[in-house]
C-alpha positions in Angstrom: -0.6 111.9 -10.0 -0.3 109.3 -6.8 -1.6 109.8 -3.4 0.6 109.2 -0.8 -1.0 107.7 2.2 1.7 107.2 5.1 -0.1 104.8 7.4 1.3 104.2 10.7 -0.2 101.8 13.5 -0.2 102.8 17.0 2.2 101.5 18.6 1.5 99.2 22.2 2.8 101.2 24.9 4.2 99.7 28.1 5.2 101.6 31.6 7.0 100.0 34.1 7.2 100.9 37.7 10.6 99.3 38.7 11.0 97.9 42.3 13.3 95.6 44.3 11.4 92.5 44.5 8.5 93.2 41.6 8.0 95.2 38.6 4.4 96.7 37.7 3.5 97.0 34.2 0.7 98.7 32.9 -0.1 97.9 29.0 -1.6 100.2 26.8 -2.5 98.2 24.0 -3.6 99.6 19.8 -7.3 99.8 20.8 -6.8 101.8 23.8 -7.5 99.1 26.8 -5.1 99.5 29.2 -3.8 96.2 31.2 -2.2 96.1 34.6 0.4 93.1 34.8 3.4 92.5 38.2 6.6 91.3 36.7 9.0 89.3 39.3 12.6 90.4 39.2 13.6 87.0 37.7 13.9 85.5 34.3 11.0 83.2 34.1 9.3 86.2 34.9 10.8 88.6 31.9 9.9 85.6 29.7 6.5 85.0 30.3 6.2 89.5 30.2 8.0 88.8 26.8 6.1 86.5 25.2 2.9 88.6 26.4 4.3 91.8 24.8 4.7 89.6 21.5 1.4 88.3 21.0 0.6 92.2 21.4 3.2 93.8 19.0 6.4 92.6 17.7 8.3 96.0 19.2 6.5 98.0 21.8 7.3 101.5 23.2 8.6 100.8 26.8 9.5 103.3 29.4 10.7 102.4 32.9 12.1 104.7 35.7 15.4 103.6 36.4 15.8 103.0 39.8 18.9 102.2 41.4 20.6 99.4 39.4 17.3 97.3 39.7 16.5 98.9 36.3 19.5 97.1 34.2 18.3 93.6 34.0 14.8 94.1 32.4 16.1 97.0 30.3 18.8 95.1 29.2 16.2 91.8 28.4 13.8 93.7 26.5 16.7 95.4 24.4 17.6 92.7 23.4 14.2 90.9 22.8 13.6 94.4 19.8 11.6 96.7 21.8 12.6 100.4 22.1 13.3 100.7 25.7 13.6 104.7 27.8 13.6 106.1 30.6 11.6 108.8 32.3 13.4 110.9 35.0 12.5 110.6 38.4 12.1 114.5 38.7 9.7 114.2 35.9 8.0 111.9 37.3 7.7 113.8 40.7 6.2 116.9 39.5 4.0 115.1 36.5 2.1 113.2 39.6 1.8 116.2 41.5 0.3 118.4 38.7 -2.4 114.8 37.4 -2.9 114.0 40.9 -2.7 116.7 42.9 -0.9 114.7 45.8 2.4 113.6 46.9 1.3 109.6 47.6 3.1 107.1 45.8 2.0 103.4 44.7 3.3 101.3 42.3 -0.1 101.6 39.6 0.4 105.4 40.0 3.7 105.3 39.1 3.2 103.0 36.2 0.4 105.7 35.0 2.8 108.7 35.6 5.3 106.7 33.4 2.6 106.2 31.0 1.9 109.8 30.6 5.2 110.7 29.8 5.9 108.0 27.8 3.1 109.3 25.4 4.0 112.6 25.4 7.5 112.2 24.4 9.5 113.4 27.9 11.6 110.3 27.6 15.2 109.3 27.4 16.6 107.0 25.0 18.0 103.5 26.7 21.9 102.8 25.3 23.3 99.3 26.3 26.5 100.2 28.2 28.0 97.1 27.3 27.4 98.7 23.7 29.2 102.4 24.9 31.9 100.4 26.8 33.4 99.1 23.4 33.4 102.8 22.3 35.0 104.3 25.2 37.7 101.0 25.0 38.3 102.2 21.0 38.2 105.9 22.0 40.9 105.7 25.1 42.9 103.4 22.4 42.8 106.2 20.0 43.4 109.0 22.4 46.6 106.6 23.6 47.9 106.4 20.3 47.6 110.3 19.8 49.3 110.9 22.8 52.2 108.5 21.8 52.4 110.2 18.4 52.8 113.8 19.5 55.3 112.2 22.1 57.8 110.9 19.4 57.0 114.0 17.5 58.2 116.5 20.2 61.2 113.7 21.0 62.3 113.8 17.1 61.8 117.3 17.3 64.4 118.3 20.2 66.8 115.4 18.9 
């Protein structure tokens, strides 16, 4: 009879504290070393965060808080780069610190280790591309048009 052996690698984790100006990143890599890296909210930026995360793993686990639409372009730039992007509620992320840290202060490395956390544990969202969900709300409002249109000339041949 065969053995099976499923082995799986562990995958490289990445947090991201999302801000206005500048992104922190904190890297938790196979081995367990943890790396703490500021992203700028421009391209050059994502690129050179990009080509880090591939020397690391061709598809890493990243979680970000989304925070008001300063989220979308980083999201949207490792998306499409092959990594499997989520997000972590801010509530959970509110009470998680609380209960690690026992205190309401907030800093950027915190965050990024509150994101961490959850990350690893699972209490994340999947990331969907809206550009993605716009093409099936476009085909869905088509169909729903064309239903309506139908039942319309069916209750007009009807009382003809």
């Amino acid at each position: 009879m065969k053995r099976f052996s499923a082995r799986t690698e562990t995958p490289v984790f990445v947090a991201i504290d999302v801000a206005k100006g500048q992104h922190e990143a904190l890297i938790e890599r196979r081995d367990g070393r943890r790396i703490r890296m500021p992203i700028a909210n421009e391209l050059s930026a994502f690129e050179k965060f990009a080509t880090f995360l591939a020397t690391l793993s061709k598809s890493c686990e990243i979680a970000l808080e989304p925070t008001g639409d300063y989220h979308r372009p980083i999201a949207h730039f490792l998306t499409r780069r092959g990594h499997h992007v989520q997000f972590v509620s801010s509530i959970a992320c509110h009470r998680t610190r609380e209960a690690l840290y026992n205190s309401w202060d907030k800093n950027d490395p915190k965050d990024a280790q509150v994101i961490l956390h959850l990350l690893k544990g699972g209490v994340t969202q999947r990331f969907a591309d809206p550009l993605k969900l716009k093409k099936v709300t476009t085909i869905s409002r088509s169909f729903s048009g064309l239903i309506d249109g139908s039942s319309i000339a069916r209750c007009e041949c009807i009382t003809r």
